[in-house]
Each structure stands twice: as C-alpha cells, then as structure tokens.
N, C-alpha and C positions, 0 to 999 in steps of 0.2 A: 504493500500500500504506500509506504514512505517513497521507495525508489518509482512509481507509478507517479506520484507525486511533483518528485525531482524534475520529473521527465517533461512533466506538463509546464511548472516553472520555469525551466530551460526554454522551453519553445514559446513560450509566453514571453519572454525578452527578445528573441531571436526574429518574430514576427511582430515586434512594436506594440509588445504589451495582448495581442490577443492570441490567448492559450490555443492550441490545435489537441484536436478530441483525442483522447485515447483510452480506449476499449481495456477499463480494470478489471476485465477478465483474463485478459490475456496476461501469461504468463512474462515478466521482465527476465531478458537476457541480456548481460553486458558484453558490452562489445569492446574491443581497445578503442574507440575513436569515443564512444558515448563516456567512457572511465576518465578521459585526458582531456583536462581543465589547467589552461594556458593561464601562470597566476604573472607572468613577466618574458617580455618579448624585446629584441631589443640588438644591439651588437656591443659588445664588451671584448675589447683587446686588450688581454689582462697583461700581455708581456711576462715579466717573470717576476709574477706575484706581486705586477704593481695597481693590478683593480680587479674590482671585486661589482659584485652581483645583491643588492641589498633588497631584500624581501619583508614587508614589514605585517605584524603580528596578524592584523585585520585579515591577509591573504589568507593565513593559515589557520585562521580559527576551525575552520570543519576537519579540519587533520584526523584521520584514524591512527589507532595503533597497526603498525605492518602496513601503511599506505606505502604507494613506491612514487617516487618523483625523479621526474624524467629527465637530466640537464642536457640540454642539445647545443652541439658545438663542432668546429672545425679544428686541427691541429693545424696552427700557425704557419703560414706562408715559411719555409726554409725549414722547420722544426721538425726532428725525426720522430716524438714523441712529447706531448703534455700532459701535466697532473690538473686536479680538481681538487679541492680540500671544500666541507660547510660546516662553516661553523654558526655558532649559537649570538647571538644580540649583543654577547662580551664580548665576541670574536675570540672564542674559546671555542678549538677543533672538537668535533661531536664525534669521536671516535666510532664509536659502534656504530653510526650510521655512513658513515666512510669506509668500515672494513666490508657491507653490504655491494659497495661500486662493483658494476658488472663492466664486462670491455678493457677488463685493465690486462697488459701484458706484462708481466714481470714489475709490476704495480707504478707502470704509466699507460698511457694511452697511443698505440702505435699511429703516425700519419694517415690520415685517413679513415680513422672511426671519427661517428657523425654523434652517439649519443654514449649517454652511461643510465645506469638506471640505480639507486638507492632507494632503502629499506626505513623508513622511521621505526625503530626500534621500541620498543614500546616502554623500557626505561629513560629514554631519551624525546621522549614525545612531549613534554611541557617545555621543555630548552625550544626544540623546535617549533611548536607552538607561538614560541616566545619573539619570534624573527630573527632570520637568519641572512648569514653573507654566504655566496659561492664564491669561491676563489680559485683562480686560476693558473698555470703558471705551461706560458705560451702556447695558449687557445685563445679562440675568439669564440663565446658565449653567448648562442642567438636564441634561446630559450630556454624556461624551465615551467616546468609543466607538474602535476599532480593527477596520478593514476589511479589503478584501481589497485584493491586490495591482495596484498603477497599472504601464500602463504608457508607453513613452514621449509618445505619443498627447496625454497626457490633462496631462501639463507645459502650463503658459502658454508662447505660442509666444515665440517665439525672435526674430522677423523686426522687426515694429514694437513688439512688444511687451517683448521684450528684458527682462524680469523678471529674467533671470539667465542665465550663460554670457558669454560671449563679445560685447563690445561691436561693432554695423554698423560700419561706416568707419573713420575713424582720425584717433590724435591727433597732434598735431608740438609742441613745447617749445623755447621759446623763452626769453629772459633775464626777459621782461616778461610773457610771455603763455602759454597753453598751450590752442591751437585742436583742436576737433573738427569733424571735417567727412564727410559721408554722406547719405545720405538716407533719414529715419523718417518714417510715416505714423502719423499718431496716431492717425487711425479717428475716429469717430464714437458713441464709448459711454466714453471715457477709460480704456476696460482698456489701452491699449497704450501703450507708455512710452519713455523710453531713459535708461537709468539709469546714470550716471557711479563709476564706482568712485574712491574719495579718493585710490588712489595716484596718478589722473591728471591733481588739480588740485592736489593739494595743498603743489607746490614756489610758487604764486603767489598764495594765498586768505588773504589777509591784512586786517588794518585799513585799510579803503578800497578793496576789490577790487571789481569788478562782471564783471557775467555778462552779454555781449551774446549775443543769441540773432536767426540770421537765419532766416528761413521763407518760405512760400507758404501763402496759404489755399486752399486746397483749390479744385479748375474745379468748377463750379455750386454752390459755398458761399457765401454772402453775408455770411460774416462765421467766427471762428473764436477760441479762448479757450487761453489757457494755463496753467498750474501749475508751481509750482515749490516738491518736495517734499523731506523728509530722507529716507536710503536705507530708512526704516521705512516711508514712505505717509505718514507726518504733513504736512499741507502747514507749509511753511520763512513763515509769515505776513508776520514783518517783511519777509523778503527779497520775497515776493511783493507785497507790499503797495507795492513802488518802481516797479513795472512802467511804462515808457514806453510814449504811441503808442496808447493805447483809447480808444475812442467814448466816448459817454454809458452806455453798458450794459453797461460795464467789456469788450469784443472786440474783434478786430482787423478792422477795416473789409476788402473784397475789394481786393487789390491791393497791403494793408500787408507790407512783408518784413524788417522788422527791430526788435525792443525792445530796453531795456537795462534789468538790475534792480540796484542798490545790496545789495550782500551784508551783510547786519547783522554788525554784529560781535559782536551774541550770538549768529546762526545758525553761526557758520565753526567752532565744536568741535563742534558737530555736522555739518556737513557732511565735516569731518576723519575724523571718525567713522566717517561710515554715507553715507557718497557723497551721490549726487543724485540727482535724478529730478526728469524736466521730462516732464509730461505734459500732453494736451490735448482739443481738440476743432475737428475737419475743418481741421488744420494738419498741415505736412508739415517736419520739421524739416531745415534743410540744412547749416548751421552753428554752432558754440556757439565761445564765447569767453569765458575767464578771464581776466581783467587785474592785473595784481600789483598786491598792496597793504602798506603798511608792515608791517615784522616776518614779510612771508610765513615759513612753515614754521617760526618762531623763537617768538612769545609773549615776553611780558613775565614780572614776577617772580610777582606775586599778582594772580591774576584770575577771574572767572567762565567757565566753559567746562561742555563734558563733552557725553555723550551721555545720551539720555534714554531709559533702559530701566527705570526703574522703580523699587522696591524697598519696604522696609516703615516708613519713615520717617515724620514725622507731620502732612506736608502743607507744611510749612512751604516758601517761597522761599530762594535761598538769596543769600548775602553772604560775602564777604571783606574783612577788613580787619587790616592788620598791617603789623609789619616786618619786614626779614630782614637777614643779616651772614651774612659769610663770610673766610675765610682759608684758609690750606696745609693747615691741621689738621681743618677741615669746616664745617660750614653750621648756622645757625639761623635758622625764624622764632617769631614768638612774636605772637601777637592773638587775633581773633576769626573763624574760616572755621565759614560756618553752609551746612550740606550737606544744599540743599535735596532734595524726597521724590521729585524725577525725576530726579536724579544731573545736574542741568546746573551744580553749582559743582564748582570745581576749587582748588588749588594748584596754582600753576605754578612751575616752578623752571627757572633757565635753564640752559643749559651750561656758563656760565661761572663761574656758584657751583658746579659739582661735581666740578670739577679734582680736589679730594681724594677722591673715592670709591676704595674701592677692595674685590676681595671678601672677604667677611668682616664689612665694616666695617656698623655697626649703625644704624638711623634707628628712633627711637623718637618715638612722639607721642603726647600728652595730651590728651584728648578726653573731655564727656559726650557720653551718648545725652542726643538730645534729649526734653523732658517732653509725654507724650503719642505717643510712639514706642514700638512693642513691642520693637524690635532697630535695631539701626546697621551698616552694613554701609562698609566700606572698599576702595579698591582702586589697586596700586601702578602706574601707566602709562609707557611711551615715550611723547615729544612727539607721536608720530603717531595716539597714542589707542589705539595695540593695547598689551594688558595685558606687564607683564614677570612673565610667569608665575612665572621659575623665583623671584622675590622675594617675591612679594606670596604664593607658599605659605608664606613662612614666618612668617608674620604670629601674634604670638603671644595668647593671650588671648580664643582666637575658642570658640562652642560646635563643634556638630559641623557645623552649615549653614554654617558662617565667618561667623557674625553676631557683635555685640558683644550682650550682655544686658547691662540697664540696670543700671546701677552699676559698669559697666567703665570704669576710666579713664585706659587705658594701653594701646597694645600697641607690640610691637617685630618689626621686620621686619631678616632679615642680606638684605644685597645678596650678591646670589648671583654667579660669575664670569661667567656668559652674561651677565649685565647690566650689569656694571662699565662697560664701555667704550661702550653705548652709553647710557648714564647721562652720559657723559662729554660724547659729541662731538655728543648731542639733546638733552639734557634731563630733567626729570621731571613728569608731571602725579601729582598725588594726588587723588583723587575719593573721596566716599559718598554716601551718604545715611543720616539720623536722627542724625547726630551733630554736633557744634558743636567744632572744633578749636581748640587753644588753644598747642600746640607741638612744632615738627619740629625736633629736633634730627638732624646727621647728623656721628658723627664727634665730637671734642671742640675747639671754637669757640675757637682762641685759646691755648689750655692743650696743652703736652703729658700723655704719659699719668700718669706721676708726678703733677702738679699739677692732674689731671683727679682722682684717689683721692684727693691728701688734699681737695681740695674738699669731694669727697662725705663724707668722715668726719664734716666739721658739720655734714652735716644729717639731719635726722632719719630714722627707716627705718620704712617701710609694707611691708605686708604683703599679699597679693592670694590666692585662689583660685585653682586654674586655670580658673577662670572668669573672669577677670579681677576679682572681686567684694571688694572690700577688706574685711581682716579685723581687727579692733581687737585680740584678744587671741589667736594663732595656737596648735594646739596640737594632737598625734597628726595630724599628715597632711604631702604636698606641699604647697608655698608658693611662691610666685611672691615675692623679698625685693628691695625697690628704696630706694637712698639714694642720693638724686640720680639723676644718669645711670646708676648702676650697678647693672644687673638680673642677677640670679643665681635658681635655682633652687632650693630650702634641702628637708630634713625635718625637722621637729620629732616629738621622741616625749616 
C-alpha cells in the first residue's frame, strides 16, 4: 500500500501535480530505474582530493538501513585509476560504508569504470542521515543517486575477504608482541583482504615496530604479491616499501613463507587510527606479527601523526615545532604546529603533563587559518585516535559546519567530565587541518587563579565575533571579550 502510494506521488510531480491512476490491486514490482532517486547531479573535478560532493541532511532523510547509493563518475582524463572516500557532516571517513564500494580493483577504481555502488550500513545510518561529502581523488563526479534496498547477499564477503565484521582466527598479546594466527586466502583479483582493527595492535606499534607476516603461495602459483594498507584502502607506502624476501619483480618466489616490513613511524597514527589491511595476490595468509616498539601506545610530546580523512585546508604538508611546560596548575605549549590539508599532523600531549586537568577546566588555542585555505577545521582526540567527543563539542568560535573562517584566531574548548580522566591516564592528541597553531594553553601555567587575573589586567582586551572574527571597534551586538587567558562572553548596546 505504502510503495503503491510512492508511486502515485512520484507521478503526481512528474505530471504537474496531477496523480496518474494506479490499479492497488496490482501487485508492486521494483524495478532499478523506479528504486534510483537522483538526490545530486552535477560535475565535480575532484583532482587529488581537492573537492568534494556535499549532500545535505534534508536529501537523506528517507534513508533505509542497507539502502545502496549509487556515485557515478568518470576516471580523470590521463589517470590510470581513482578513489572515492564518504564521509559523514564532520568529514569523518564512514568506514563500513566505504568497505561496501563495488568496482574497486585492488581498492581503486580502474580507467574507465562509470559507477560504484555503497551499502548504508545500518550502524552507520544516522552519520549518514546526518549529511555527507563524497570525495574524490582524480575523478570527475556527475552523480549520486539512492537505490533500492541490498540485501545480505550483496555485502563483501566475510571469509577471505573480511572487509568488515568479525576478524578469521585469533589474536594472543603478549608483553612484546601481539600474534595473529588463521588462515586467509587472498584470491587472485586483490578484492579479498584481512583487515586488523587498531585495538588489536595497538598496545605494541611503536617507534621501531615491525610486522612479520608468514604465508604460503598458493599450489600451482608461481609466485604471489602482497600489500600493506591503512584501514581506508590507501596503501601504508613507506611501511610497504621495507618489504623482505622478493625477487627481481618485487613477488614472492613459490615456496617463500615468510616477510618482515619496518612500520614507518609516520605510518603508526594512522594505522592507530584506521587499523590495517594486508592484502594480496595467490597468497594464503597464516600468521601476522606485531613486534613492540619504543613508546608503544605512549607518543612523545610534539609530533607529526593523525589520520588522513581529508578536509578543506590548503594543501599544504604539515610540521610541528615548539615547546611545552607544565606544573600542578596546567600545561603550555607555544611554537609553530602547521596542520597539514590531510589531517596527518598532530599535537601530542603526554599523560604526564595533564595531571592537572580537571572538568570544567579550559584549553584554549591561538591559531591562523592558513592563506589560501577557505576554512580550518580542528579536532580534540584520546591517545588512541578516537575523538573525545563530549570536549571537542565545545569548541568555541566555530561557524555552523565547526569550521574556523578565516580570520578566526582563537577558540576554547571546557574538558568535559567523561574526559577528564582519560585525559589523564592517555593522553591528548590535537589535530586539523588549514590552520597553523601557535598556542595551547591548559589551565593557568605556574600562576594561581588570583595571579592568573591580575596578569591578564595588563594586557590589552580584543574583541571577537561569534565568528571568531576580530573586531576593532565593538558595538550593539554579542562579543566574544579576551584579555589574556580570560575569555568571557560580553553585550555591548
């Protein structure tokens, strides 16, 4: 009756508002053309990861669980292959509904596929719900569409292919190590994979770690090839790049059953991140091994890390450089953190500078958007990469997307109580992209609070937007009011 309904609705706009009859006796059959509702049409030359596809919540309100959506697209004039990535309204990659992408070959897109088709996952269905960017990286994007309903079937299998669910065999943790052991056929097309979730390396994957991997090549293969990627599909290069034990034509000869790869130490916050994925070609995987490396699960004070999802920054690489200090009373650093346009630099902050947090208590930081960046985007992390939500919402000075607009150059985040403690006994990463940071104060450095106010009485008082947008001569409206450390809310009339 509902989908009878649909039907008459649909043709009720189609003909200028007047419905065409249809006989609710007759049994509804769907069809692919009657299931696919074009919610964005258009041309999007995304180049390499520099635009995106934004779909906003209203389109996707009737979204099922297991709906499939359809992205239709060209691989870029000269390009032997392009990726797709969608992510959610933060521009946070929706992993489970990106390991659903069909058409992928060796987890890109060969020249000359026209479409991919994705899974809304039904964990992942309120993110999506919520709007989403497609992104691209060298295709051109001339639709996306919303189909009918998948069903189990039609998921990447599960067996050797292992996209998602439930990892084959099993791991055992040890002080130094943390082994996996099973048996994965990698097949002979590289759709099939085994994909390591981070919580089950990430007590040993440190400065110095390596990844021994034992196999078999395949009975009547003459040779057989491996990968080693981020839980995105991105292949992990440096880390692949240390591979032991290949011939001249970079494979493993018949009868080889064992490599080892030197885990980069710019690849391990991503791999923290977004797991692993070792995939191949006529190899059967038997065993994997993590080997501890300095600082496992710990991080230094300022460093390069992060995961790379994206964002609208302005291409630039990124860099850290600075000092920090601490006491009972809180934490500073102060230099130059430049937050490169893939979100892989980081702030790191250890555990044992943030003995003083506590909730309520305030971390404020000074930052441009970077020149040549439309927006700067920020985000407050646990040591283990996954976001501290209930904090980093309160980040002040943001528009409605939680971007900074240029000219913002301030925001303040209260550490909220869910995070206090594990602020304390992990750590903190801070990540963006399009911004250049200059200083994270947490807490008053040295000063009680008394001696924290009159501080700030010398110094002079700016005035902001709630834009974050500094204002020289403030007047009839809210004001964001900061002299020194001390951020208040003000009205002027």
């Amino acid at each position: 009756m509902l989908k009878n309904l649909i039907v008459m609705l649909a043709a009720s706009f189609v003909s200028g508002g007047v419905a065409q009859a249809v006989n609710p006796v007759v049994t509804y059959e769907e069809s692919q053309a009657e299931t696919e509702t074009t919610i964005w049409t258009g041309e999007c030359v995304t180049g390499k990861w520099g635009k995106r596809v934004k779909i906003l919540a209203d389109k996707l309100e009737s979204v099922q669980p297991m709906q499939k959506v359809i992205v239709e697209f060209t691989v870029a004039e000269g390009a032997e292959s392009g990726k797709l990535d969608i992510k959610d309204a933060n521009q946070k990659t929706l992993s489970g509904i990106n390991s659903t992408a069909s058409n992928l070959v060796g987890g890109v897109y060969p020249a000359g596929t026209a479409s991919s088709t994705f899974i809304v996952l039904p964990d992942e269905l309120d993110k999506f719900k919520g709007g989403i960017y497609v992104y691209g990286n060298m295709v051109v994007i001339t639709a996306v569409k919303l189909g009918g309903i998948a069903d189990e079937s039609e998921l990447p299998g599960q067996g050797g292919g292992n996209t998602g669910g439930d990892m084959p065999g099993s791991i055992t943790t040890g002080d130094d190590n943390v082994t996996w052991t099973g048996e994965v056929n990698l097949g002979t097309d590289w759709s099939s994979v085994l994909h390591i979730k981070p919580a089950n390396f990430r007590s040993v994957l440190g400065n110095g770690s390596r990844l021994i991997v034992d196999f078999k090549v395949n009975d009547d293969d003459t040779y057989g090839k491996l990968e080693i990627d981020f839980g995105n599909y991105e292949i992990a290069s440096a880390t692949d790049g240390s591979c032991t034990g290949l011939n001249a034509d970079g494979c493993f000869d018949s009868g080889a059953t064992t490599t080892t790869y030197d885990i980069a130490d710019g690849d391990i916050a991503n791999f923290n991140r977004r797991g692993m994925i070792i995939k191949g070609y006529n190899i059967t995987l038997e065993k994997v091994v993590f080997t501890k490396g300095e600082n496992a699960g710990q991080g230094g004070g300022n460093q390069g890390g992060g995961g790379n999802h994206g964002g609208g920054g302005s291409g630039t690489s990124g860099s850290v450089e600075g000092t920090d200090s601490f006491d009972a009373t809180g934490y500073l650093w102060t230099g130059k953190a430049v937050f490169s346009s893939d979100w892989s630099t980081c702030i790191e902050i250890s555990p044992e500078k943030l003995q003083c947090v506590t909730p309520g208590m305030e971390i404020n930081i000074d930052f441009s958007v970077q020149g040549g960046a439309s927006y700067g985007k920020m985000e407050i992390d646990y040591f283990d990469w996954s976001m501290a939500e209930a904090t980093d919402k309160t980040a002040t000075n943001t528009d409605s997307y939680a971007c900074f607009q240029p000219g913002t150059v301030n925001t303040m985040y209260t550490i909220a109580a869910a995070d206090a403690e594990r602020f304390r006994s992990e750590g903190m990463r801070i990540k963006g992209t399009g911004l250049d940071v200059s200083r994270i104060a947490i807490g008053q450095l040295g000063q009680s609070a008394v001696e924290a106010v009159e501080s700030d009485m010398q110094l002079p008082v700016e005035y902001f937007n709630l834009n974050g947008m500094k204002v020289e001569a403030p007047a009839d409206g809210i004001f964001i009011r900061r002299q020194g450390a001390h951020v208040t809310k003000v009205v002027i009339r």
